[in-house]
C-alpha positions as a printed Julia matrix, in Angstrom:
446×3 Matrix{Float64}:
 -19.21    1.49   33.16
 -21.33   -0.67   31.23
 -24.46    1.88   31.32
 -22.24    4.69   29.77
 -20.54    2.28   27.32
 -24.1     1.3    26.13
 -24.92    4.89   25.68
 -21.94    5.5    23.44
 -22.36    2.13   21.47
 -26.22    3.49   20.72
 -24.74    7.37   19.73
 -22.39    5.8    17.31
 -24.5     3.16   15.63
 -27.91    5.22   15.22
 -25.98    7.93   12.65
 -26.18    4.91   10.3
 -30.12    4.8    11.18
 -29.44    0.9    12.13
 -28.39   -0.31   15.56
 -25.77   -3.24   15.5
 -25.01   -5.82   18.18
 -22.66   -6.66   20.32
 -22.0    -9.81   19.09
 -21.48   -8.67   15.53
 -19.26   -5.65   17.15
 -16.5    -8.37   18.54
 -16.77  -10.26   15.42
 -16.41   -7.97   12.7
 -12.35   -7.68   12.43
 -10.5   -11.08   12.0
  -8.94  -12.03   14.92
  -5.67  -12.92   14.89
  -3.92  -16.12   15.07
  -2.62  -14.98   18.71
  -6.34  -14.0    19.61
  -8.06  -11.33   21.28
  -7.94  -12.52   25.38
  -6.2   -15.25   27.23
  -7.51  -18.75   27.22
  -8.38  -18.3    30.15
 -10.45  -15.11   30.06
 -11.82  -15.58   26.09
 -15.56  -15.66   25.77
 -16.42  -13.16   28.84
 -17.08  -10.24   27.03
 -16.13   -7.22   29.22
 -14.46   -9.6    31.86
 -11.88  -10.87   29.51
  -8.35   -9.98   29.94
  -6.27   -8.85   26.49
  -3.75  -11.48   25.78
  -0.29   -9.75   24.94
   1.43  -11.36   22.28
   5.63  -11.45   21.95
   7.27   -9.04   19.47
   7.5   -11.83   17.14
   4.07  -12.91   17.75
   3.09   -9.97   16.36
   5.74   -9.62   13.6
   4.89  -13.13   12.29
   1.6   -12.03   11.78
   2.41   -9.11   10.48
   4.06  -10.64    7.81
   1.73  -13.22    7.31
  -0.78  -10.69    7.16
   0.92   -8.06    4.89
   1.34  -11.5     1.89
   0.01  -10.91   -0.69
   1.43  -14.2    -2.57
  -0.04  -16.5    -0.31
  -3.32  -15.15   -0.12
  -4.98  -12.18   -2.25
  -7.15  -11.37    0.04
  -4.14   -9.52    1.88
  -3.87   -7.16   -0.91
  -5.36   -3.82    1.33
  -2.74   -4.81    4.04
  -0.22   -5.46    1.65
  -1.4    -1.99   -0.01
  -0.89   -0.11    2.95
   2.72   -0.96    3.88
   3.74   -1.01    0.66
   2.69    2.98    0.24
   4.37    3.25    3.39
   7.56    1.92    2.23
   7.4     3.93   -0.78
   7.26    7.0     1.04
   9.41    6.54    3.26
  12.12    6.31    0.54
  10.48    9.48   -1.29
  10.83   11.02    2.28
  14.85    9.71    1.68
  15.18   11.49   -1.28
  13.99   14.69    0.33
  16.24   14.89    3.44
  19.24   13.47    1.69
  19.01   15.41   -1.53
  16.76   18.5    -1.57
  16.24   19.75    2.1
  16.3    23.49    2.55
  15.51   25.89    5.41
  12.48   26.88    3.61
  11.2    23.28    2.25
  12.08   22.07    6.05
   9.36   24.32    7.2
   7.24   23.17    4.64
   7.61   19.47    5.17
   6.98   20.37    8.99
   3.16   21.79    8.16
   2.43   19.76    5.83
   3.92   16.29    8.01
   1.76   17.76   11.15
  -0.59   20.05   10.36
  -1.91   20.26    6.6
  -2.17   15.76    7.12
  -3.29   15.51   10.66
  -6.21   17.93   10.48
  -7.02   16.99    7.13
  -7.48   13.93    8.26
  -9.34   14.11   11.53
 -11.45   16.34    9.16
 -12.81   13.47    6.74
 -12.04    9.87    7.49
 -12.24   10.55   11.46
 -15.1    13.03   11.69
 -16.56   12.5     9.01
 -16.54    8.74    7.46
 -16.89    7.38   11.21
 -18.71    9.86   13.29
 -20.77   11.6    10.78
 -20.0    14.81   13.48
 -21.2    16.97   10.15
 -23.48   16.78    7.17
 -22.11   17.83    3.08
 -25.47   19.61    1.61
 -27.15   17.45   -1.34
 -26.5    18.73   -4.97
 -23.57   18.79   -6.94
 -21.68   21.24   -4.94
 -22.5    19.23   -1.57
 -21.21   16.27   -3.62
 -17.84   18.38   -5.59
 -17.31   19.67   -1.48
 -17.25   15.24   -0.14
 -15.12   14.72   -3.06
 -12.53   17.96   -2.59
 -12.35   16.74    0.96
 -11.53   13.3     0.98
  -8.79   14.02   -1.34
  -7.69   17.53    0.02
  -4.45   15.84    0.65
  -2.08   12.75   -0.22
  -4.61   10.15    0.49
  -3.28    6.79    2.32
  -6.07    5.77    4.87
  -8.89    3.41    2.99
 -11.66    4.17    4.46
 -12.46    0.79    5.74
  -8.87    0.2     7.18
 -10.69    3.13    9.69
 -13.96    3.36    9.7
 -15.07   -0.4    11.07
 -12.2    -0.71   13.26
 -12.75    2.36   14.77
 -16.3     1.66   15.79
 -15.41   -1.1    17.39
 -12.77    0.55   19.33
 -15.39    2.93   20.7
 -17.56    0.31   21.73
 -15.36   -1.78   23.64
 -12.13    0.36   24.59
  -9.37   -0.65   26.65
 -11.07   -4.52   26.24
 -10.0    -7.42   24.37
 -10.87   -7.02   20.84
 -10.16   -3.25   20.91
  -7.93   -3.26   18.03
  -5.29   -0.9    19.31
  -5.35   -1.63   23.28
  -3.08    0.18   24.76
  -2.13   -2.53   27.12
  -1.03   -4.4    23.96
   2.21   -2.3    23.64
   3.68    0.07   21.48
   4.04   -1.93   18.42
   0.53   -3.99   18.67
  -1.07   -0.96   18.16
   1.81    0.44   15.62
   0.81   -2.89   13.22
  -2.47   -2.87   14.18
  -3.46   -1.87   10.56
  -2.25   -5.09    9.65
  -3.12   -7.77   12.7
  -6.12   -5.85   14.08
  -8.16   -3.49   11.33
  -8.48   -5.89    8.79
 -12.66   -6.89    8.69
 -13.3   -10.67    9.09
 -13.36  -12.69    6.14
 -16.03  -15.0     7.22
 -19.04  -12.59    7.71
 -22.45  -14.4     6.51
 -24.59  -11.95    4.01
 -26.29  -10.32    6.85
 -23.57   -9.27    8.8
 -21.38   -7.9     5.68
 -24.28   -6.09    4.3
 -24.46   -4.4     8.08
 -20.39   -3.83    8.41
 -20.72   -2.65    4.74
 -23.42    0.3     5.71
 -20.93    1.83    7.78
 -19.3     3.28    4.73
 -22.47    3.73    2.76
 -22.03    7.65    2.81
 -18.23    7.37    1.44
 -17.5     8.03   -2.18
 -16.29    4.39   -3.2
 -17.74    1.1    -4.47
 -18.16   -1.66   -2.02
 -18.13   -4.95   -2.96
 -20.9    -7.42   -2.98
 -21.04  -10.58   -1.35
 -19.5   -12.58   -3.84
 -16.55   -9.9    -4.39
 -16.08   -9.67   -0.63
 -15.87  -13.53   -0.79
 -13.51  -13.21   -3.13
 -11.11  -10.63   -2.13
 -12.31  -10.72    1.45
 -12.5    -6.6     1.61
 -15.47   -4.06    1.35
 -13.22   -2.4    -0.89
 -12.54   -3.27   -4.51
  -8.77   -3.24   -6.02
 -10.05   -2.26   -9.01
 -11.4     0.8    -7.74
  -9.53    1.79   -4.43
  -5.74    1.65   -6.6
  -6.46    3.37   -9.18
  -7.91    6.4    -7.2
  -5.62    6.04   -4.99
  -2.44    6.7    -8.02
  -4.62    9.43   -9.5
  -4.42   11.29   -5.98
  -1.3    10.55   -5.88
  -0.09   11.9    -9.22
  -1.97   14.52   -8.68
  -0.84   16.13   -5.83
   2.55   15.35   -7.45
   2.43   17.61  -10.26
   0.41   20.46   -8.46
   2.93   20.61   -6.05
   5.36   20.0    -9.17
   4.18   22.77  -10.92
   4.44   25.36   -7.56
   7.99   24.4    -6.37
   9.41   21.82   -9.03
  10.74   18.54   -8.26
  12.33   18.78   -4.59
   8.84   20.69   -3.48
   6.45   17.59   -4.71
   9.21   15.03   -3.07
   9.25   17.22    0.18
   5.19   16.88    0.35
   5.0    13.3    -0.71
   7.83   13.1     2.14
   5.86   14.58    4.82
   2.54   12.51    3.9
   4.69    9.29    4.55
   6.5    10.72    7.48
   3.0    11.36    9.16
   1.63    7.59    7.86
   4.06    5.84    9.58
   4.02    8.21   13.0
   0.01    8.09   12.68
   0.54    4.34   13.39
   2.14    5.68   16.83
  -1.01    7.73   17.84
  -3.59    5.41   19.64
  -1.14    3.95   22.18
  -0.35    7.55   23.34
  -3.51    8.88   23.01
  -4.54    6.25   25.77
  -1.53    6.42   27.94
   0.59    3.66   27.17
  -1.23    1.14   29.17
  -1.33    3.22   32.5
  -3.74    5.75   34.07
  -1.94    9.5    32.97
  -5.67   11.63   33.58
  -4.91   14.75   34.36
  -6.98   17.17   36.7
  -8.51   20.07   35.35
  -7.7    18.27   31.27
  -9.22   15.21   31.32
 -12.56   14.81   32.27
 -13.81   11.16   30.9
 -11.98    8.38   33.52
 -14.43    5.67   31.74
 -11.67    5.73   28.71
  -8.09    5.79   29.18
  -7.75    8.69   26.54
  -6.46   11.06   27.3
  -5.77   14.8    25.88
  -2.46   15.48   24.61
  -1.55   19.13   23.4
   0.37   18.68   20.58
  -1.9    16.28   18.52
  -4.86   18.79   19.92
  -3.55   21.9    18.57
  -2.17   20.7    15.35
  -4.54   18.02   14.41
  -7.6    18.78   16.46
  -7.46   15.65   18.21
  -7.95   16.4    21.33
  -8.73   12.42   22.28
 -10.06   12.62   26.32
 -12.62   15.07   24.49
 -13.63   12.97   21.63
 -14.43    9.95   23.73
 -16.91   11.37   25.73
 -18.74   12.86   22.65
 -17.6    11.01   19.38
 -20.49   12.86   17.4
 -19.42   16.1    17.88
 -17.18   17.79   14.84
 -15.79   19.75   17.96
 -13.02   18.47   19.98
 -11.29   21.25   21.39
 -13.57   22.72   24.0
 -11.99   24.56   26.24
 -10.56   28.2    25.5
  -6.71   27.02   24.92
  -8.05   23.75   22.61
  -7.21   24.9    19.28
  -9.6    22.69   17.19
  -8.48   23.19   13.0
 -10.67   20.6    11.77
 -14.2    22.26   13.59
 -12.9    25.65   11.9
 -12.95   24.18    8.64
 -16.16   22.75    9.39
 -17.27   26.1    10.08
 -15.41   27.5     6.57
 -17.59   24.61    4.45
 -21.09   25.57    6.67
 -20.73   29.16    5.73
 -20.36   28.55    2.34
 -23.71   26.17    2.21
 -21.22   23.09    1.43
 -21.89   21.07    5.12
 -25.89   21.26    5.92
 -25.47   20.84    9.5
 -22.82   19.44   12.09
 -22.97   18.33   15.63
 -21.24   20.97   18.6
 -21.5    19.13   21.97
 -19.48   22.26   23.82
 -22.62   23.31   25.96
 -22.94   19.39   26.94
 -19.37   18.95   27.62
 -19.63   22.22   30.12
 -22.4    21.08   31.54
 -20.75   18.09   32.72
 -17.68   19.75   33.4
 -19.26   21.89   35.93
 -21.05   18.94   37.12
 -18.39   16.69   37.6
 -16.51   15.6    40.84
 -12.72   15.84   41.12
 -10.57   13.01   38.92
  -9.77   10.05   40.5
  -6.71    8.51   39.07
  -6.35    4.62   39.62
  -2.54    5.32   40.87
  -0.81    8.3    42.3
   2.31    7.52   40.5
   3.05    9.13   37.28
   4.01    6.46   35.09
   7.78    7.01   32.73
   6.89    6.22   28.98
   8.43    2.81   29.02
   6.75    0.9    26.24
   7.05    2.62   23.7
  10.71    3.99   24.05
  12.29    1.4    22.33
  10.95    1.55   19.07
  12.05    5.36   19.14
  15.48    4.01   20.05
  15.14    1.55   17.16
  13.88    4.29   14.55
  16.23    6.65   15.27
  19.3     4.02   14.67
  17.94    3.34   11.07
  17.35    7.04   10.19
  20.91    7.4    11.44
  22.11    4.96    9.66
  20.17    6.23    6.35
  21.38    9.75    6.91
  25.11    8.91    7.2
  24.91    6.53    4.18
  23.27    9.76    2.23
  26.37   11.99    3.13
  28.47    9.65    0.79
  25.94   10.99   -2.23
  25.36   14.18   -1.13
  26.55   16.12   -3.69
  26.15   20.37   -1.61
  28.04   20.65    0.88
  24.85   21.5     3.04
  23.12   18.5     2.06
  26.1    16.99    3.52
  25.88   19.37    6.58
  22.7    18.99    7.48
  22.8    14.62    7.02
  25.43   14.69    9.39
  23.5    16.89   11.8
  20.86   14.71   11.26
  22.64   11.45   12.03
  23.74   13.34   15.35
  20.38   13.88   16.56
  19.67   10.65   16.01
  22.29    9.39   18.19
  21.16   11.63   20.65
  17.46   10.46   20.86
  18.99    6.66   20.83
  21.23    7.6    24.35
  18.16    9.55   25.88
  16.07    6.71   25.32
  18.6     4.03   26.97
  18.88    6.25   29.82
  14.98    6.56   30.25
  14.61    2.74   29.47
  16.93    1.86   32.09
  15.72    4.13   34.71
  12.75    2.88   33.94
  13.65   -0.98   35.1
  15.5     0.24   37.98
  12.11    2.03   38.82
  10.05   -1.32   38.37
  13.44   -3.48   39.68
  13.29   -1.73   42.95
   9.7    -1.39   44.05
   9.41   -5.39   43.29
  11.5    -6.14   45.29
């Protein structure tokens, strides 16, 4: 375990030409005020066991964290959720006001596909993993550029790119910050209590948490700034790019489909920003063991390889754990992997010099490997995070039978209604899976 999570710790940190230490890898996010591991367990590295904080544990710090009054250095949190917010009532507008048949099916691609493999494309593949290389000149640059802001952007790059290191050096241990055994919403705030880089880095250590991002197209702060507003990232510079994106996209989609086209997009990129938040705790099981023979083939992680995110997204997450370098995750014949193809587009057109394709290694082990061992026989009901579905769907039910009274089509009205019903629907399914779920765990302690 600790030999092969070496090796991965070394693949990640040498595409920055620098190795970085373990010490400075459980350091480099602020903890938060609930900490990493028990009392009991803190300070034993791998050893440690996560402490799992209350729902408002994690909400108080949320807020806390999210203030922007009480400390400015919580502007990129506060930044974050308040783009979400926005969205979400853009994404309002849209389904109360302006849905169609066709702008549904737009919204859909857009929501899952056009964001999720744009996505994986740059800030996953790229700004963490360097998996491929843009070609030097202006076109290599105009390609980095086109890329990053090929769609609605909402991620900063350090929100991901730190945290995410760290969660491939330590996964599924304290400090990982989105561990599954955390719960559904510790790793749905997690952008918030968990990604945020510590504030009390000496010079050394920022300079090195700094280099992670020193191939992304943005100014990073120095010392001083990063004192200041306790960020790699300066206000001054992420905001405003952030609103020219942003108005951007807004009037090309504008000036395509009018008014109810730009709000559908806008819609769909907050729609997928606040289910995005949902992806790391199912992507490593909820907590339990769910490997599957024959589709997951790395038992060190508890990723595992989930179809849906895979075909639409390319995230195919069993995969990407056992080689994070490669800008391939779909390797086997029914993996549809998006992101690789447009990897492939931008090589053939001399925009990406070179990218990494670890299919022939991950055969090679395939073949090699011996049968999966799963820690339990039992497959395991999706408990945890049920609900904060149940919860979600009660407020968009609520919001889509408050929109009937201003509907003013009668299919507008129609289709809230609908809406609201489907809602309820998902709210009843839930109960009944949450409380088969305790009569499950009711009767075999006993």
């Amino acid at each position: 375990m600790e030999v092969v999570l070496g090796a991965v710790l070394i693949s990640i940190y040498t595409m920055a030409g620098k190795h970085m230490s373990m010490g400075l890898i459980r350091t480099m996010l602020a903890e938060p005020s609930y900490g990493w591991a028990t009392k009991e367990t803190k300070g034993k590295g791998a050893d440690a066991k996560i402490y799992v904080p209350t729902w408002p544990e994690i909400i108080s710090e949320w807020c806390k964290n999210i203030n922007v009054f009480a400390d400015r250095k919580n502007w990129l949190a506060a930044y974050d959720w308040s783009a979400t917010f926005a969205l979400q009532f853009i994404n309002f507008m849209f389904w109360s006001w302006y849905i169609s048949p066709k702008l549904l099916c737009a919204w859909f691609l857009y929501a899952m596909v056009v964001m999720g493999s744009s996505n994986t494309l740059w800030i996953h593949r790229y700004a963490t993993h360097r998996a491929y290389q843009f070609s030097d000149g202006v076109f290599g640059s105009f390609a980095k550029l086109l890329v990053q802001n090929l769609t609605v952007y909402l991620v900063p790059e350090e929100v991901y790119v730190p945290s995410h290191h760290v969660h491939h050096a330590i996964p599924d241990q304290p400090g990982d910050p989105y561990h599954p055994d955390g719960g559904a919403l510790y790793c749905f705030l997690a952008d918030a209590n968990h990604q945020q880089i510590n504030r009390n880095l000496n010079e050394h250590d920022y300079q090195q948490v700094s280099d992670m991002l020193d191939h992304v197209p943005m100014y990073r702060n120095t010392y001083e700034q990063y004192c200041y507003w306790g960020t790699i990232s300066h206000p001054a510079d992420l905001l405003p790019r952030i609103a020219a994106n942003w108005i951007g996209h807004y009037f090309f989609w504008y000036m395509i489909g009018g008014h109810p086209l730009a709000c559908c997009i806008l819609g769909a990129a907050g729609f997928w920003f606040l289910g995005i938040r949902t992806f790391n705790f199912d992507s490593h099981g909820q907590g339990e063991d769910r490997h599957q023979e024959g589709v997951d083939f790395y038992p060190v992680s508890s990723s595992i390889n989930q179809f849906f995110p895979g075909t639409v997204a390319g995230e195919w997450h069993n995969n990407h754990h056992m080689f994070p370098r490669s800008a391939r995750s779909g390797f086997l014949w029914w993996q549809m992997d998006i992101p690789f193809a447009a990897v492939r587009v931008l090589n053939v057109f001399g925009l990406v010099s070179s990218f990494n394709d670890d299919k022939p290694k991950f055969m090679k082990r395939v073949k090699d490997s011996q049968p999966l061992v799963k820690k339990s026989d039992e497959t395991p009901l999706p408990f945890d995070s049920r609900p904060m579905t149940s919860i979600g769907s009660i407020l968009w039910g609520a919001a889509f039978l408050f929109s009937c009274c201003f509907a003013e089509h009668s299919f507008h009205k129609d289709a809230n209604l609908w809406l609201a019903l489907i809602c309820l629907v998902l709210v009843v399914v839930d109960t009944g899976i949450i409380a088969r779920a305790i009569e499950k765990r009711n009767s075999k302690q006993q």
